[in-house]
N, C-alpha and C positions, 0 to 999 in steps of 0.2 A: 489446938489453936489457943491462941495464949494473947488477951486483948487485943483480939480482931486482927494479929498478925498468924500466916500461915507459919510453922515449923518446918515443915517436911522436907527433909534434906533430900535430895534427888541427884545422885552424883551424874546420871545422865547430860545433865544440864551446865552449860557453860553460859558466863555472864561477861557480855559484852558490851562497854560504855563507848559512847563515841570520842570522850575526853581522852580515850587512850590513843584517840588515832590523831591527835593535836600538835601540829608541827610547831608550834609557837611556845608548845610547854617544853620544858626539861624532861629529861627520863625518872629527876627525883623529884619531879612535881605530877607526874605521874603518866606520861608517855610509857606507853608500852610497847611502840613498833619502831622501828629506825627510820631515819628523816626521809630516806627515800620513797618509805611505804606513808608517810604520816599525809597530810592533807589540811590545808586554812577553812576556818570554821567548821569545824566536824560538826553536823549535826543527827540526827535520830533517825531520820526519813534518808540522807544519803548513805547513812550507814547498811540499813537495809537495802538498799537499791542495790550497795553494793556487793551484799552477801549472796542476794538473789544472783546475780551476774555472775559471780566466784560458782555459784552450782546450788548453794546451799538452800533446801526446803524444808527442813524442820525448823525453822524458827518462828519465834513470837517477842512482839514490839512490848512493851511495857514503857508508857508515857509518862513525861510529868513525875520521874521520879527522881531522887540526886543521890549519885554514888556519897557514899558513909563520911568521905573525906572532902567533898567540897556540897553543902551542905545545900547551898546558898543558890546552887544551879541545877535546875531540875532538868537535865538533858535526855532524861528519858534512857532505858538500857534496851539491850536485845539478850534475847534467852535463844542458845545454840543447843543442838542435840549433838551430842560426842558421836554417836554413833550413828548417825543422819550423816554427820560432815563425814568421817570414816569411811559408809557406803558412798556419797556423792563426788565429796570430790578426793578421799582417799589419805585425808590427816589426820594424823589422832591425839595432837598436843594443839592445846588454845594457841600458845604462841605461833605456830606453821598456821593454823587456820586464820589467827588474827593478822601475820603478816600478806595474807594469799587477799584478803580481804582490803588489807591496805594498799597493797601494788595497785588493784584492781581499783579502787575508789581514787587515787591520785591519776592513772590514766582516765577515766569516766571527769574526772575534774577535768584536767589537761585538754581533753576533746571537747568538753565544754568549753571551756576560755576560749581555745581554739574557731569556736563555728562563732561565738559571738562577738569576736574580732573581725573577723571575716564580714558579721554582717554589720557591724557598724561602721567598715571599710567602706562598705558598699554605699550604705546612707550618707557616708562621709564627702565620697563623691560627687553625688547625687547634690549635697548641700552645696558644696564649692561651684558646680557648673551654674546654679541658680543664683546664688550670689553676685557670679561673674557678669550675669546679664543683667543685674538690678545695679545705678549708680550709687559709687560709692558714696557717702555718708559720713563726714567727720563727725566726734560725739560734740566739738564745740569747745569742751575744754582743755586748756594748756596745762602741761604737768609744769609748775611752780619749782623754782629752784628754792631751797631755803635760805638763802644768802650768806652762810657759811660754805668756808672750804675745809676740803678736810683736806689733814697734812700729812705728806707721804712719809713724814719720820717723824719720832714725836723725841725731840730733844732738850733736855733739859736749858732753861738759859738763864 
């Protein structure tokens, strides 16, 4: 231990950011999965939600920390066991496990957007039918022309 940081290299262990699974990054700003698998706003908590769903039970959350290259945002990483993800769900390279992880986190999104469209459909409804029985209500003011025209060609004269 070498000022208060552990050493211990443990090849066991794979390091997983949720920045890699960021559909809005580039692959040289540091996307690791293809656009399909990737997901808006990756963050820490969905990332594990997601790995638990792929099968995955050796892992551990590590909070509040920031990958070496973006210093500035502490997203928090997830620590995978090689040989956990190998027995569980039967991949033995980070990238198969990190894509298997991304499929699954973009459907778990996808179903989410999904049920909360659906219920704000519903409320949407709900609002309009109410609306309909209360009289309508002008707000009072007139939208003002500026008294310029604009001109459909702009020619020199």
């Amino acid at each position: 231990m070498l000022g208060g940081v552990n050493l211990d290299h443990n090849p066991d262990r794979l390091c997983i950011w949720p920045s890699y699974f960021d559909i809005k990054s580039s692959r040289r700003a540091g996307r690791r999965v293809p656009k399909d698998s990737s997901v808006l706003k990756p963050n820490l908590e969905g990332l594990f939600l997601a790995s638990r769903e792929v099968g995955l039970r050796k892992i551990k959350r590590e909070e509040r920390v920031a990958h070496p290259s973006r210093p500035f945002a502490k997203e928090g990483r997830l620590w995978v066991s090689k040989k956990g993800a190998k027995e569980s769900i039967g991949a033995s390279s980070k990238e198969e496990i990190m894509q298997l992880i991304g499929a699954t986190w973009k459907d778990m999104q996808r179903k989410q957007r999904a049920a909360e469209q659906d219920t704000s459909r519903s409320k949407g409804s709900k609002q309009k039918k109410s609306s309909k029985s209360k009289s309508p209500q002008s707000s009072g003011f007139k939208k003002k022309s500026s008294g310029f025209k604009k001109r459909s060609s702009f020619k020199k004269r």
